[in-house]
Structure formats: structure tokens, C-alpha cells
MIPAKE-143942 format. One record per atom (N, C-alpha, C, O): residue in one letter; y negated, x negated, z. Coordinates in steps of 0.05 Angstrom, whole numbers, plus 32768, in hexadecimal, padded with zeros to 4 digits. Each point is the difference from the previous one (the first is absolute). Layout:
aYXZ...
//
This chain:
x7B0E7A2C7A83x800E800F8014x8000801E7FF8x7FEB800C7FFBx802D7FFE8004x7FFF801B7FFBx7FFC800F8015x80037FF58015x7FF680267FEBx7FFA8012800Dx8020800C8013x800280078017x800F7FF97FD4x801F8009800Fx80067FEA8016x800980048017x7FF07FE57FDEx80057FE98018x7FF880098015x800F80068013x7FCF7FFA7FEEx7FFD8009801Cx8006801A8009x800480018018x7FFF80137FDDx8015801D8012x801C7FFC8003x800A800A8014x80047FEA7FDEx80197FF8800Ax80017FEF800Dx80167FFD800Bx7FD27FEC7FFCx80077FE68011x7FEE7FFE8019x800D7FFE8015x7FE180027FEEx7FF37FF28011x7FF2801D800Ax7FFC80028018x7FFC80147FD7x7FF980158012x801480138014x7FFA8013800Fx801F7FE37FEAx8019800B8011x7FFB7FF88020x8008800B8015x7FED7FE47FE7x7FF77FF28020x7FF0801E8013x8007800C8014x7FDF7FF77FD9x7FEC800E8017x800D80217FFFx7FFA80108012x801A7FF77FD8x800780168005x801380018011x80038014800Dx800F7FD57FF6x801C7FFB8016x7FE98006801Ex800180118012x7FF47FE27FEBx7FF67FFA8020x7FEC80218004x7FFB80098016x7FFD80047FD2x7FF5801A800Cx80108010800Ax7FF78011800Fx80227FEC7FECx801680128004x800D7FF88016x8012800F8008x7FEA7FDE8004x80067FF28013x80038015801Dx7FE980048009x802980088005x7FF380168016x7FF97FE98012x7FE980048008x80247FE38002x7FF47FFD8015x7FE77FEB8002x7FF37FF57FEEx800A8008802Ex7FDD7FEF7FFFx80087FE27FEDx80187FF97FFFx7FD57FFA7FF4x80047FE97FFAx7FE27FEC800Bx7FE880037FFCx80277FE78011x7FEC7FEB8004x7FFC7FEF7FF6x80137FF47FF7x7FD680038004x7FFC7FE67FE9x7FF57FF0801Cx7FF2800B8011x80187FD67FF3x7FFD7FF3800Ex7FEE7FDF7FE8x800D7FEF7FF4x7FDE8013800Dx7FEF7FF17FEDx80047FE9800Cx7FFE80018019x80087FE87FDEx7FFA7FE1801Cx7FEF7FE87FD7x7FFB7FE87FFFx800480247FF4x7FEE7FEC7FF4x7FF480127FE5x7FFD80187FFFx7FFE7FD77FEEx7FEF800E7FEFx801280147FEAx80107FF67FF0x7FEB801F8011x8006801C7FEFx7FED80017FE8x7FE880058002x80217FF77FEDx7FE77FF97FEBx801380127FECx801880008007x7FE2800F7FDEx8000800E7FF2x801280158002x7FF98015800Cx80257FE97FE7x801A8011800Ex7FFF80008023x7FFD8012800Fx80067FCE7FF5x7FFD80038020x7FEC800E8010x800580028018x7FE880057FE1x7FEC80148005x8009801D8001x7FFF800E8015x800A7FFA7FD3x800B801D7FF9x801B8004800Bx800780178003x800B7FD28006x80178011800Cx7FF47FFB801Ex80098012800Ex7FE67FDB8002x7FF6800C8014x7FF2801A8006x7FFF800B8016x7FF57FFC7FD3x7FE6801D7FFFx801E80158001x80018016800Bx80127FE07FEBx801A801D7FFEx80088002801Ex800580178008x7FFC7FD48008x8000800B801Ex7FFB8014800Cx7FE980087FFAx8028800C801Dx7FF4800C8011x7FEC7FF1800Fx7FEC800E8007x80157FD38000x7FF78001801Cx7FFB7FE27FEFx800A7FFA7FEBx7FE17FF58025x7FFF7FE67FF6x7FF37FF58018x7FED8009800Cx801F7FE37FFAx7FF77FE1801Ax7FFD7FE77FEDx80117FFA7FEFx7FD07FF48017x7FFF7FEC7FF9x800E7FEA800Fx801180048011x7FE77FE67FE6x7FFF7FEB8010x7FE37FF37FFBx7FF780017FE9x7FF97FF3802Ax7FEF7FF07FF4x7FF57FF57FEEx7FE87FFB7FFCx80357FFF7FF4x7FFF7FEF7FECx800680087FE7x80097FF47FEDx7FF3801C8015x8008801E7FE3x7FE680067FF5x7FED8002800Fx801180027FD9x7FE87FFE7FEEx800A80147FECx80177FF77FFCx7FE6801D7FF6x800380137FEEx7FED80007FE4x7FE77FFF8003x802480027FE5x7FEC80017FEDx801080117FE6x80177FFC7FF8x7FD780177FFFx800E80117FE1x7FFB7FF27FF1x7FE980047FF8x80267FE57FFCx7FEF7FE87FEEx800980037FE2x80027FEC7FF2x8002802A8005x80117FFB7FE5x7FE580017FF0x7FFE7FF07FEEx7FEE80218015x7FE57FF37FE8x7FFF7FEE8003x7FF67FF87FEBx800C7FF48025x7FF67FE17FFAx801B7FF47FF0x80067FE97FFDx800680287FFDx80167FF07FEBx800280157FE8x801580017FF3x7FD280118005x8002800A7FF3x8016801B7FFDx8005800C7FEAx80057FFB802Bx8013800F8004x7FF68023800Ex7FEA7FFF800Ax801F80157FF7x800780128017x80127FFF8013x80157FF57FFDx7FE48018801Ax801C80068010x800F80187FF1x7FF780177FFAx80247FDD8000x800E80177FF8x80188010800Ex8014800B7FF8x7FDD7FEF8028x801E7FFA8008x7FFE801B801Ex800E80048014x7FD2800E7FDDx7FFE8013800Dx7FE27FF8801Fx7FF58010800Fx80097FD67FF1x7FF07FF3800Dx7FE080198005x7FF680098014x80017FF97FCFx7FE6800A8004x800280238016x7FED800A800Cx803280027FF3x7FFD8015800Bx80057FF9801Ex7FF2800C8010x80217FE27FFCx80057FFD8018x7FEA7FF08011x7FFC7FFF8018x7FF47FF47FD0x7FE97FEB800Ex7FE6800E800Bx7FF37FFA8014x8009801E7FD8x7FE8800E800Fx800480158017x7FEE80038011x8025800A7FEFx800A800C8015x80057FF48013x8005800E8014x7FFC7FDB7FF0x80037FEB8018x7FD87FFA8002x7FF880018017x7FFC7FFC7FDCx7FE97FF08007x7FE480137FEFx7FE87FF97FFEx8024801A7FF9x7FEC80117FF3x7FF67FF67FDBx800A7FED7FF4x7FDF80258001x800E7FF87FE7x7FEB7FE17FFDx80087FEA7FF6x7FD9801F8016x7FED7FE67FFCx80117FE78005x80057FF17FEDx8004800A802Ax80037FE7800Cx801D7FFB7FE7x80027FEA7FF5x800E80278006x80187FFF7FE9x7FF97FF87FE9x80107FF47FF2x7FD980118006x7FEE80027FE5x7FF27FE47FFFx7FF77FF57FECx800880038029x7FF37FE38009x801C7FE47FFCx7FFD7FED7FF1x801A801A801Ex80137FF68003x80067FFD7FE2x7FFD7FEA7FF6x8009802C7FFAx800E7FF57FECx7FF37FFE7FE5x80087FF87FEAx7FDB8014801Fx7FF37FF37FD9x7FF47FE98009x7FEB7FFC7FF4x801B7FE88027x7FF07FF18001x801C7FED8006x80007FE87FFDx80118023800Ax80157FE5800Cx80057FF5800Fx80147FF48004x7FD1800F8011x7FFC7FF2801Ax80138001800Dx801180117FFCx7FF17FDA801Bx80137FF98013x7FF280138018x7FE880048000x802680048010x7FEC8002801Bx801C8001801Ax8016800A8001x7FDC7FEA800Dx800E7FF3801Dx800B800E800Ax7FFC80177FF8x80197FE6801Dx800B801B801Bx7FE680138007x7FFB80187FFAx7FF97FD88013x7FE78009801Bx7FF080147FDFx7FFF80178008x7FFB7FE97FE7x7FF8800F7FECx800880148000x7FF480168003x802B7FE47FF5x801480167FF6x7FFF8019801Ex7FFE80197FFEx80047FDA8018x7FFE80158012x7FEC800F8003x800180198001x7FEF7FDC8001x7FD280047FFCx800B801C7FE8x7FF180148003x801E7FEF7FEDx7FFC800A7FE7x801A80198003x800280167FF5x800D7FE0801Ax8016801A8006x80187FF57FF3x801280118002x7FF57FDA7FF3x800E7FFC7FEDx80187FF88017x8015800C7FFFx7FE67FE58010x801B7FFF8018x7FF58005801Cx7FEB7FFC800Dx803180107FF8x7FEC800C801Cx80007FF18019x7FF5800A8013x801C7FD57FF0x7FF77FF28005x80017FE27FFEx80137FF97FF1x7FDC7FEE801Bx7FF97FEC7FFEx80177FEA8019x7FF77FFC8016x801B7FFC7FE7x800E7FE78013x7FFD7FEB7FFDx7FF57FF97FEBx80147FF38028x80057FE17FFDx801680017FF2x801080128003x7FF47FD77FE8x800F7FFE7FEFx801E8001800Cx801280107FFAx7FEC7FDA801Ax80228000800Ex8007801C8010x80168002800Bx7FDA80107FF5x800A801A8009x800080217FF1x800380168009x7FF87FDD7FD7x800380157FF6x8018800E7FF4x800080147FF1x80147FDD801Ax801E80127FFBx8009800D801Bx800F80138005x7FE77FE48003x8008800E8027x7FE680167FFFx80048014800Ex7FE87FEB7FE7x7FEC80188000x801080197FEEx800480178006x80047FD87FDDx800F80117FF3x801E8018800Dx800980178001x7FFB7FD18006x801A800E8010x7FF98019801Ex800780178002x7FEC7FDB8010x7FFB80118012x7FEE801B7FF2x800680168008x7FEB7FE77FE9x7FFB801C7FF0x801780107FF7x7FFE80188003x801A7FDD7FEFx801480087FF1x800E800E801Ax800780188000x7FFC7FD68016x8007800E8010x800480188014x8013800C8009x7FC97FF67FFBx7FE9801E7FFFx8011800F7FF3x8011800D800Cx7FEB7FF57FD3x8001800D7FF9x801C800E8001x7FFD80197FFEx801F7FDE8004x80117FFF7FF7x8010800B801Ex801780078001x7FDD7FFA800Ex8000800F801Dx7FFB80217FFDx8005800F8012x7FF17FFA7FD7x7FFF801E7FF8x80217FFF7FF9x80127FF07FFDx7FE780328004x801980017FF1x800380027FDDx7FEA80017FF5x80287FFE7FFBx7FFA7FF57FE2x7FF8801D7FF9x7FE780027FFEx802C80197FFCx7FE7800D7FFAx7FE8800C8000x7FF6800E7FEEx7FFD7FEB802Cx7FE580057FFFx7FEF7FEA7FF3x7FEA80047FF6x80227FE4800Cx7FF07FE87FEDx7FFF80087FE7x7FEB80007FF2x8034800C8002x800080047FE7x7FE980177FF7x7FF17FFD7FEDx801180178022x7FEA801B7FFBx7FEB7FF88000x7FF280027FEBx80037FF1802Bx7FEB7FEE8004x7FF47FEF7FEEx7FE880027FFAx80297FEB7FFBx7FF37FF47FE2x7FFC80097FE7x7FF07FF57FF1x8025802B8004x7FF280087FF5x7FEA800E7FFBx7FF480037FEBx80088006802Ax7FEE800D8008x7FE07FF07FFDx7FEA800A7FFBx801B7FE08009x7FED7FED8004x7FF57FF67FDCx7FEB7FFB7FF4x802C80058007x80077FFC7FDFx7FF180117FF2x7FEE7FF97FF0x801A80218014x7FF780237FF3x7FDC80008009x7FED800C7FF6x80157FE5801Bx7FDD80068005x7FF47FEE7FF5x7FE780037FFEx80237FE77FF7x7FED7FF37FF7x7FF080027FE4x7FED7FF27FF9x802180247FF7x800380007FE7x7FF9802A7FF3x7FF1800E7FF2x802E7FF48027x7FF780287FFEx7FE280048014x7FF17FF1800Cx801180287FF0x7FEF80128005x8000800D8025x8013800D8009x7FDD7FF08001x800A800E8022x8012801B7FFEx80128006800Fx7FE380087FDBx801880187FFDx801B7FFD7FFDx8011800A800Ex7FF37FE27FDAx801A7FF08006x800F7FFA801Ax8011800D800Cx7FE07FD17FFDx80077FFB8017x8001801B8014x801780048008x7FD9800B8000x800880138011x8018800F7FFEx800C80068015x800080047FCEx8014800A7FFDx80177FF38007x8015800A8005x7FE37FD67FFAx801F7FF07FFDx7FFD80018018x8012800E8008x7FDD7FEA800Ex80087FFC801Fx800B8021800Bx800D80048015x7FEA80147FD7x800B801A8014x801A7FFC7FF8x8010800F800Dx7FFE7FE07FDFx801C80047FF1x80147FF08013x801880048004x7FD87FE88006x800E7FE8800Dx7FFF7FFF801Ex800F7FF4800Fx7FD980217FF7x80027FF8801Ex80178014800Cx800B7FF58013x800080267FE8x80198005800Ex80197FF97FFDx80138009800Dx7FF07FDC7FD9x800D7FFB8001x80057FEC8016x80167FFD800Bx7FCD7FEF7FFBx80007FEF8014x80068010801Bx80137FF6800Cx7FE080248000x800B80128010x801D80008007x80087FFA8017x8008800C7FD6x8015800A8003x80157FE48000x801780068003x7FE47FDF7FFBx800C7FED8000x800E7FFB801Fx7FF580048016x801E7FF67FE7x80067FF28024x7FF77FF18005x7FF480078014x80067FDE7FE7x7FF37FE2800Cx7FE080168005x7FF47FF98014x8001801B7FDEx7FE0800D8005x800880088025x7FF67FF68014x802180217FEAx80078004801Dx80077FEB8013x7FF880038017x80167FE97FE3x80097FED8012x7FF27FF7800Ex80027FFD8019x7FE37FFA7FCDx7FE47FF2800Bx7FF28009800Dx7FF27FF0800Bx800980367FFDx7FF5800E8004x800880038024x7FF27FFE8015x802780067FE7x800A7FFB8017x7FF47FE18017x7FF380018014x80147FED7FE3x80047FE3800Ax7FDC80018005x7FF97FF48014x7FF380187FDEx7FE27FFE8005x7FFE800D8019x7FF37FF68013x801B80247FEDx7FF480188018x800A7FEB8015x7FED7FF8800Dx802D7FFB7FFBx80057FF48017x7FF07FEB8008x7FFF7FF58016x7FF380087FD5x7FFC7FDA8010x7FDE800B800Ax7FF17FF0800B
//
């Protein structure tokens, strides 16, 4: 396998979805095991199901994740428990993955698309550009510097200010 393969092929994935402005949900209902692992870790937001089991298994096939996995996996669960996950292969369960930060939460299987959705829904009740500002922002912190992030939120928040749906909302709060 060449090296151009994976930047032209399969790492187009975790850069599409960084660039992504709005929230993305990974709705897990069974086992996420190597790729399926890492495009769940590319999630904003992640809901199990019960029955969802997660594992970075490409050393046990003699492999790496190339698919951007080791950066999105520890920032979800830190670097030990990341460092654990993928130089060992292990599987580990929902009720784990949550125990560990990896999804933020645990359902019955027949209700984890209606958990998915009524979250989608939450969310999607903002208005879009403060989600959008909002996730980068969330993005910029995970990686920049607080000096950074601080600059980007003084850059963004009069723009959120000066938005109409900011006033509309502003309004419709004082009445009720």
C-alpha cells in the first residue's frame, strides 16, 4: 500500500468531516471495530446502544490506523486508555466506552435512533450560526492554545451579536 493511497483515499474522510461546520452524530447500534472505531472517534457527539462494542484492532492484523484514528481516539478518551486501545486491540463494551468518555451515552438497543434523533433535534433548535461558531470553537480548543481560542470567540462573538435570529431570540426570552 502506498502512502499517496492513503492521503488521496481514505484520509480524505477525517479531513472532510474536520471541516465539517455542523454537529455530527455517530449513532453506534453494534460493533465499531478498527475504521469503524475511527469514523465514530471523528464524531462531534456519540450515543451507544447496548450492544455496541468498540476496538482499534489493526495491530492484531499487523496493521496501523491510518485513517487518522490514533489522533481522534485520544482526545475522546485520553492518551493512556488510547495507548491501551490501540497497541492491544481490545474490544471494550458500551457501558466501558462511556465509564471512559468515549460516548456520552449508553441506550436500549431499539431506542438508539430516537435517542439519536431527539438529540439531533436539541441541537438543531439553535440557530445554525451559533452552532457553526460554536463548533469551531470547540474544534480550535482542542488542539490551539486558550490565547487562540480566546481570540477566535472575541472575532465571532459580535458577529453572533449582531445576527437577527441573536435579536429575535433575545426578544422571544424577555417575554416569556
Amino acid at each position: 500500500l502506498e502512502p499517496q493511497y492513503l492521503v488521496a483515499g481514505i484520509q480524505r474522510i477525517p479531513r472532510a468531516l474536520a471541516r465539517l461546520e455542523v454537529p455530527l452524530i455517530a449513532a453506534v447500534n453494534g460493533p465499531a471495530i478498527g475504521a469503524g472505531c475511527d469514523l465514530a472517534m471523528m464524531c462531534d457527539i456519540r450515543v451507544a446502544s447496548e450492544r455496541a462494542s468498540f476496538a482499534e484492532s489493526f495491530v492484531q492484523l499487523g496493521l496501523v490506523p491510518g485513517d487518522g484514528g490514533t489522533w481522534f481516539l485520544q482526545r475522546a478518551i485520553g492518551y493512556e486508555r488510547a495507548a491501551e486501545m490501540t497497541l492491544t486491540g481490545d474490544r471494550i463494551d458500551a457501558h466501558t466506552a462511556l465509564s471512559w468518555g468515549m460516548v456520552s451515552r449508553v441506550v436500549p438497543h431499539d431506542e438508539l435512533l430516537t435517542a439519536a434523533k431527539e438529540l439531533a433535534d436539541r441541537i438543531t433548535k439553535n440557530p445554525p450560526h451559533a452552532l457553526r461558531m460554536a463548533k469551531r470553537l470547540l474544534q480550535e480548543s482542542r488542539t490551539g492554545l486558550l490565547e487562540s481560542t480566546l481570540g477566535m470567540a472575541a472575532a465571532m462573538q459580535p458577529l453572533a451579536h449582531h445576527d437577527a435570529e441573536h435579536q429575535r431570540r433575545i426578544e422571544k426570552w424577555r417575554t416569556h
